[in-house]
VOGU-3710 file (C-alpha; in Angstrom, 3 decimals, decimal comma):
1> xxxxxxxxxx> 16,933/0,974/-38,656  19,548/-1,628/-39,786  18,640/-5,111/-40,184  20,328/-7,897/-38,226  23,210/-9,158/-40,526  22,315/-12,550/-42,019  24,784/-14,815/-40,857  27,454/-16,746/-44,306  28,869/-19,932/-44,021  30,756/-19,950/-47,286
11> xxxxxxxxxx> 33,137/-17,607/-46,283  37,075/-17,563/-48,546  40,398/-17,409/-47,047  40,947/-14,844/-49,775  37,741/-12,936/-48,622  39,124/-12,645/-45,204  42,502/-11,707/-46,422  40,726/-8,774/-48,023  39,580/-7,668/-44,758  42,240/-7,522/-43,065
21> xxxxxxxxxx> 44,077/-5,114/-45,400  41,148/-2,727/-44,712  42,554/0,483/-43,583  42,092/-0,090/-39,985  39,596/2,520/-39,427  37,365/1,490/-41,730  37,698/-2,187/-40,651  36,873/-1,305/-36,993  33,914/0,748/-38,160  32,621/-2,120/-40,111
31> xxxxxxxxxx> 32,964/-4,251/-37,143  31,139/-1,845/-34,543  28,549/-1,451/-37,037  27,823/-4,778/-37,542  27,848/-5,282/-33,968  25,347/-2,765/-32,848  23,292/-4,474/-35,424  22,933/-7,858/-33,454  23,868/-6,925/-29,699  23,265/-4,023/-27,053
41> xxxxxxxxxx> 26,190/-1,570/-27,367  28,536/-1,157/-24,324  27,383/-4,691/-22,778  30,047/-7,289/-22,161  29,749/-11,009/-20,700  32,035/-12,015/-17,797  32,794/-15,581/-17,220  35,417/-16,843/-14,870  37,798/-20,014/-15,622  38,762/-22,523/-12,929
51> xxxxxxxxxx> 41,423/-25,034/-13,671  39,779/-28,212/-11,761  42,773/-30,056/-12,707  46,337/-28,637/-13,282  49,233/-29,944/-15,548  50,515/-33,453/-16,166  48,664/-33,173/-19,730  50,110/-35,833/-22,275  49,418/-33,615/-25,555  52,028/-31,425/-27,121
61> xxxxxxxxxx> 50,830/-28,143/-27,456  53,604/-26,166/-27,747  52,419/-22,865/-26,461  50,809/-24,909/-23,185  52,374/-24,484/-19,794  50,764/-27,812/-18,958  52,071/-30,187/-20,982  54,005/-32,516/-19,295  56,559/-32,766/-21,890  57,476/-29,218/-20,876
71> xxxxxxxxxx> 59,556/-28,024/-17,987  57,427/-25,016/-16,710  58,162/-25,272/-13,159  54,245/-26,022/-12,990  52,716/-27,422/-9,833  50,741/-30,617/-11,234  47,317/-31,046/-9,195  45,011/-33,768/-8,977  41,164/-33,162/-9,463  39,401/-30,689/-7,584
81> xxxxxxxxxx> 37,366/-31,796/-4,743  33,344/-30,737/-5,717  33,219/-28,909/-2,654  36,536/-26,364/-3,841  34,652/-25,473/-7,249  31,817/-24,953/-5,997  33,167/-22,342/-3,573  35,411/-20,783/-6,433  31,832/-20,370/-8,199  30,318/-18,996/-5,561
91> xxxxxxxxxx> 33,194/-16,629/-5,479  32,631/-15,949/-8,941  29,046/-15,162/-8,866  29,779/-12,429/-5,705  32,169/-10,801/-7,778  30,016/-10,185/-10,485  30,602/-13,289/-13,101  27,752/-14,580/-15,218  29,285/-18,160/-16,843  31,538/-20,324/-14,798
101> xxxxxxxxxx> 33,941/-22,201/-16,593  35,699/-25,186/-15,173  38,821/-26,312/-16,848  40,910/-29,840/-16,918  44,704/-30,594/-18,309  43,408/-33,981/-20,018  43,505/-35,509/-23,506  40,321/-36,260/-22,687  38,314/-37,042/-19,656  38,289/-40,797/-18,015
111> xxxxxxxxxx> 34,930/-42,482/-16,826  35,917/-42,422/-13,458  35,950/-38,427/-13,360  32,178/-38,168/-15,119  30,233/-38,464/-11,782  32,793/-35,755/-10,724  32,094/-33,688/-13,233  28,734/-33,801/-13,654  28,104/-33,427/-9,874  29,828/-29,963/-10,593
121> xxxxxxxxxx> 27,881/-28,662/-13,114  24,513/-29,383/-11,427  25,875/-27,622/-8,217  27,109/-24,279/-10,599  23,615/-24,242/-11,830  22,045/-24,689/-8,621  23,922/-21,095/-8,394  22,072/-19,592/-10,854  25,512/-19,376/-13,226  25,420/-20,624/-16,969
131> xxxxxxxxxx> 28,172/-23,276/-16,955  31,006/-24,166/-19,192  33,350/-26,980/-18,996  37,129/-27,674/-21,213  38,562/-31,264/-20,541  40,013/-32,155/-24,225  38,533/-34,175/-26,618  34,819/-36,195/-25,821  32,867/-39,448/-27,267  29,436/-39,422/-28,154
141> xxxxxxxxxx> 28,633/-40,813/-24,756  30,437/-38,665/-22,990  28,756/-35,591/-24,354  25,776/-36,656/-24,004  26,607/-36,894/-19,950  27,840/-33,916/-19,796  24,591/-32,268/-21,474  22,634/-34,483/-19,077  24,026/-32,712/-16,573  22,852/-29,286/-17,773
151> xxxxxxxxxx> 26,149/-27,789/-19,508  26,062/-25,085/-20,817  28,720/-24,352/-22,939  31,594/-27,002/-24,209  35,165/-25,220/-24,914  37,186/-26,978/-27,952  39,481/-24,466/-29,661  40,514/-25,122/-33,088  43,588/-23,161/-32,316  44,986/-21,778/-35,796
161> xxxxxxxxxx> 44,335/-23,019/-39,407  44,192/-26,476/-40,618  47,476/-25,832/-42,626  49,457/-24,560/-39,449  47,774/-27,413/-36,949  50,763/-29,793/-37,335  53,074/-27,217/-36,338  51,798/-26,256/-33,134  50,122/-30,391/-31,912  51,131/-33,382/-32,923
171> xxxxxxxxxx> 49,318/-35,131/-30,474  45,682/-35,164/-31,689  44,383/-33,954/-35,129  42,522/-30,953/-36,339  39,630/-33,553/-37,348  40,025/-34,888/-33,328  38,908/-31,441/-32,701  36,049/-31,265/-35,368  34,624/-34,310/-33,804  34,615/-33,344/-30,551
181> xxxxxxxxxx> 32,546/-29,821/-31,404  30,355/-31,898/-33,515  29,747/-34,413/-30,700  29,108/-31,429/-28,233  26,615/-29,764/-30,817  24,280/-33,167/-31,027  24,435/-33,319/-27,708  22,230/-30,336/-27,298  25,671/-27,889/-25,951  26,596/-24,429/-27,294
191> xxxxxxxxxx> 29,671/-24,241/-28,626  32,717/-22,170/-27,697  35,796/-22,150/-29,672  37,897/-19,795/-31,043  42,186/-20,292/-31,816  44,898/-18,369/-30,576  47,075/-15,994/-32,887  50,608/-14,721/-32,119  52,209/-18,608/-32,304  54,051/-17,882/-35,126
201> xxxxxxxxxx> 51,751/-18,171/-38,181  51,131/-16,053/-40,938  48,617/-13,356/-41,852  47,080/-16,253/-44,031  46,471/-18,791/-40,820  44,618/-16,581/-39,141  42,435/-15,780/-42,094  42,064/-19,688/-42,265  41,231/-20,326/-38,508  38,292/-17,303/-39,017
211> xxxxxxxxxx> 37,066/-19,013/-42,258  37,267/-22,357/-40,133  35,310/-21,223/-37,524  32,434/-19,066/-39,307  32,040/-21,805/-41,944  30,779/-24,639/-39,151  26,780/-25,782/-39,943  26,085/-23,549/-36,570  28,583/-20,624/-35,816  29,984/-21,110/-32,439
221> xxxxxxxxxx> 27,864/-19,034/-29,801  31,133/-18,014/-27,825  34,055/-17,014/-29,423  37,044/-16,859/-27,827  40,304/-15,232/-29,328  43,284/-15,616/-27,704  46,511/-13,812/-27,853  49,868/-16,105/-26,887  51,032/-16,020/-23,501  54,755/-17,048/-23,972
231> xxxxxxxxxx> 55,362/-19,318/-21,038  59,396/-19,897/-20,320  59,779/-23,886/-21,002  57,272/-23,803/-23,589  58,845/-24,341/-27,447  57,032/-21,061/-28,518  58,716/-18,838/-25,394  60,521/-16,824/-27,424  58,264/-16,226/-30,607  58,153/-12,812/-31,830
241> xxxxxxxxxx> 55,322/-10,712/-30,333  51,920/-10,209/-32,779  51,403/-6,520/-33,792  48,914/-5,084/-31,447  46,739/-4,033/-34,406  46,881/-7,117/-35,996  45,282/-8,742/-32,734  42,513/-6,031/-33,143  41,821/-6,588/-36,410  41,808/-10,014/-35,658
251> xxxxxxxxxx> 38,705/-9,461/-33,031  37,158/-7,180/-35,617  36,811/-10,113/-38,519  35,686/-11,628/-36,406  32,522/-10,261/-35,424  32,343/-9,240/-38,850  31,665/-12,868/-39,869  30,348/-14,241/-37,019  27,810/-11,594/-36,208  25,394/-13,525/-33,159
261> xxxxxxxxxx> 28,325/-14,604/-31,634  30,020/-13,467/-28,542  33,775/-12,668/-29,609  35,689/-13,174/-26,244  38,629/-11,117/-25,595  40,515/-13,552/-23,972  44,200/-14,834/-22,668  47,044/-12,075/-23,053  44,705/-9,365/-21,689  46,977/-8,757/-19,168
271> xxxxxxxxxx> 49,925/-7,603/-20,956  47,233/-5,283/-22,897  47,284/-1,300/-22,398  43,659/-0,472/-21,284  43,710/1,501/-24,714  44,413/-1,865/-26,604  41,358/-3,118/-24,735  39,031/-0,320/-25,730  39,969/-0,855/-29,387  39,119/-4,587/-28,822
281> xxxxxxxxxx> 35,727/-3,961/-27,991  35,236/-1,336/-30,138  35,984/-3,696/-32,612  33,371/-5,872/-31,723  34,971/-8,381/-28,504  31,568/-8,485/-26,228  33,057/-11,456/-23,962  35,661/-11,256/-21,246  37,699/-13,831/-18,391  37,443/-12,246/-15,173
291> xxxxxxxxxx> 39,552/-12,799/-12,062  43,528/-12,872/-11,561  43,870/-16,508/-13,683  43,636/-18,139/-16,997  43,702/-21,450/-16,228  47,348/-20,979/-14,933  48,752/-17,810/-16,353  47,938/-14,213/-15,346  44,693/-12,161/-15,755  43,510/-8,666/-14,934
301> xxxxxxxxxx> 41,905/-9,059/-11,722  38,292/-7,884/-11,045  38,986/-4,203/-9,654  40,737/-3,103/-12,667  37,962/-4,637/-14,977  35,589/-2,791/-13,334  37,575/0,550/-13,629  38,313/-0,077/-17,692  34,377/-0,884/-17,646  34,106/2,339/-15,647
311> xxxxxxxxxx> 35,755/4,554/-17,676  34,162/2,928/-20,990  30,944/3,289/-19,839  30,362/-0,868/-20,225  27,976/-2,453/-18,109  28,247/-6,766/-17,749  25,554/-8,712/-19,573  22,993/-10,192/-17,335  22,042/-14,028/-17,405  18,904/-14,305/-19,880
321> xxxxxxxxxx> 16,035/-17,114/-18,407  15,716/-18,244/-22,374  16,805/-18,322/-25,401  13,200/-16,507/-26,663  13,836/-13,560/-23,387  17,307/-12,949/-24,584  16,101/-12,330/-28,419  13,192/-10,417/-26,805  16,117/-8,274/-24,610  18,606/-7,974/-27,593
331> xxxxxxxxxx> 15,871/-7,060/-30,111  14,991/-4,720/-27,805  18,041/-3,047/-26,526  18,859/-2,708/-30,278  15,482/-1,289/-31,255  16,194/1,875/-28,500  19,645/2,403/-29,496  18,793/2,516/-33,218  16,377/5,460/-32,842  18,791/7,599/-30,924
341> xxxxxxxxxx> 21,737/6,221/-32,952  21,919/8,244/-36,510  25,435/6,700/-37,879  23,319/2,926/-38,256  23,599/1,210/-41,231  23,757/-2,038/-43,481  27,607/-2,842/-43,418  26,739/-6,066/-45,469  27,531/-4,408/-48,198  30,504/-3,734/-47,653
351> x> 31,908/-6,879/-46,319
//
C-alpha cells in the first residue's frame, strides 16, 4: 500500500516549472496518485459563499467587480442583517453544503462590525456547518475574536506571485497578506488561501504563487484556485483567456505539493465544460463552491453539481466531529481503496 506523501516546504520555482512541462498525462497521473494517497477517492467538499457585504471596497484589485474605483454597474449593500445569513446558511445546509462561508468587500473589518460578525459565526455553528469567513486583512486582536467565536476557516488569498503582486494591487502589500494568514494561524484558524491564474501573468507566476503557498510553516488546509472571471469595468476585462490545460495543470501541482490539503476548484467554474471539470478533479481539486454565486459573479447552481457528481460517481464529504475521527475516516477510506486498487504507488519519486 502507498504511504501518505510527506509533506516539503522547500519547494523551487524552478522545481515547479519542471512540473508543469510534464506531458500532461503523466502530470495528472502523478497528481491522482498522490491524491488517493492522502484522501478518499471520488469525495469532494461543498461549501457555499455568501457576500454579507457587497461592493464599495477601497482596494484596487483589478480583476474585482467590487472595487469602488471600478464602474461595474454593481449594486453596493450595506451589512447583512444576522437574521439574512443565517437563513442563507440554513439554505445551504438543506441543499447539501458542508462549510458556510460568509464574505465582506472591506480592506479590513471595523470594530463596530465584530459583534456582527461573531454573532454569525456562533449561529452557523449552532447549524452544525464548519464556518469560514473573508473580510480583508485582520490585527492580532481581531483574529483572535474571530477564533473566539468558533471560526473555522479564515480566507486570505495570496493571489499570484510576489513578483506579479504590484501589478494586479497597489493598495495593500503581499507582506499585508502574509500577516494577516499568520495572524489567523496563531489564532488557532485553518487557513484557506490559494491565488487566481488567468490575470495576465506568466507560466513563471504561477509556479511562484504554488511555491508561495506550499512553502508556509503549515500548508494551508483549503486551497482554493481560482480561474479569472473577466468582469466588464474591471482593468483586466479584456485579458486573454488561460489555456484550459494550463488551469488543470495548475490544480494538479497543486495537490502534488500540497498533498493534505483540499485543492478547491473554485471561481470560473461556470464557464467550464463538465469535461474540464472532470479533468480538474482528476487532477486532484477535492473542494467545490456550490450554489448560483461567487460572491457576486456566476456559479453552477446545485442541480447541475449534483448531475456532474452523478455522472462521476462523486459523493460530498461529510462534516468530521474531530480532527483525530477525520484521520481515523481518511486512513480508513484509503486503507479499503488501496487493497482493491492495484495501480497504487509512491509518486514521491517522481516529483
Amino acid at each position: 500500500m502507498s504511504q501518505p506523501t510527506p509533506i516539503r516546504h522547500d519547494w523551487s520555482v524552478s522545481e515547479v516549472d519542471a512540473l508543469f512541462a510534464l506531458p500532461f498525462m503523466d502530470l495528472l497521473f502523478q497528481a491522482q496518485t498522490i491524491h488517493r494517497a492522502n484522501f478518499p477517492p471520488n469525495q469532494v467538499q461543498v461549501s457555499t459563499l455568501l457576500s454579507i457585504k457587497t461592493g464599495a471596497c477601497p482596494e484596487d484589485c483589478k480583476y474585482c467587480p467590487q472595487s469602488a474605483r471600478y464602474d461595474t454597474g454593481l449594486e453596493k449593500e450595506k451589512l447583512m442583517e444576522v437574521e439574512k445569513v443565517i437563513k442563507a446558511a440554513k439554505d445551504a445546509k438543506a441543499t447539501g453544503s458542508t462549510r458556510f462561508c460568509m464574505g465582506a468587500a472591506w480592506k479590513n473589518p471595523k470594530q463596530r462590525d465584530m459583534p456582527y460578525l461573531v454573532e454569525m459565526i456562533k449561529e452557523v455553528k449552532a447549524l452544525g456547518l464548519e464556518s469560514c469567513m473573508t473580510l480583508g486583512m485582520l490585527d492580532d486582536d481581531q483574529a483572535q475574536q474571530l477564533s473566539g467565536a468558533g471560526l473555522d476557516y479564515y480566507n486570505h488569498n495570496l493571489d499570484t506571485s510576489p513578483e506579479y503582486y504590484d501589478q494586479i494591487i497597489t493598495t495593500r502589500t503581499y507582506q499585508d497578506r502574509l500577516d494577516t494568514l499568520d495572524n489567523v494561524r496563531n489564532a488557532g484558524m485553518k487557513v484557506c488561501s490559494g491565488g487566481i491564474v488567468g490575470l495576465g501573468e506568466e507560466g513563471k507566476d504561477r509556479s511562484g504563487l504554488l511555491v508561495q503557498l506550499a512553502n508556509m510553516p503549515v500548508q494551508p488546509e483549503s486551497v482554493p484556485i481560482n480561474k479569472l472571471v473577466k468582469v466588464k469595468g474591471t482593468p483586466l476585462d479584456s485579458v486573454e483567456d488561460l489555456d484550459e490545460f494550463e488551469f488543470i495543470k495548475t490544480i494538479a501541482i497543486a495537490r502534488i505539493l500540497m498533498p493534505k490539503s483540499h485543492v478547491r476548484l473554485s471561481a470560473g467554474r461556470d464557464d467550464m465544460s463538465e469535461q474540464t471539470q472532470a479533468l480538474c478533479f482528476m487532477a486532484g481539486a477535492n473542494s467545490i463552491f456550490y450554489g448560483c454565486k461567487l460572491l457576486t459573479t456566476d456559479n453552477p447552481d446545485e442541480n447541475s453539481d449534483m448531475r456532474l457528481f452523478k455522472k462521476l460517481g462523486i459523493n460530498k464529504e461529510a462534516i468530521h466531529t474531530s480532527p483525530y475521527e477525520t484521520e481515523k475516516t481518511v486512513d480508513a477510506a484509503i486503507v479499503r481503496h488501496a487493497e482493491k486498487d492495484e495501480l497504487f504507488y509512491d509518486a514521491t519519486s517522481r516529483v
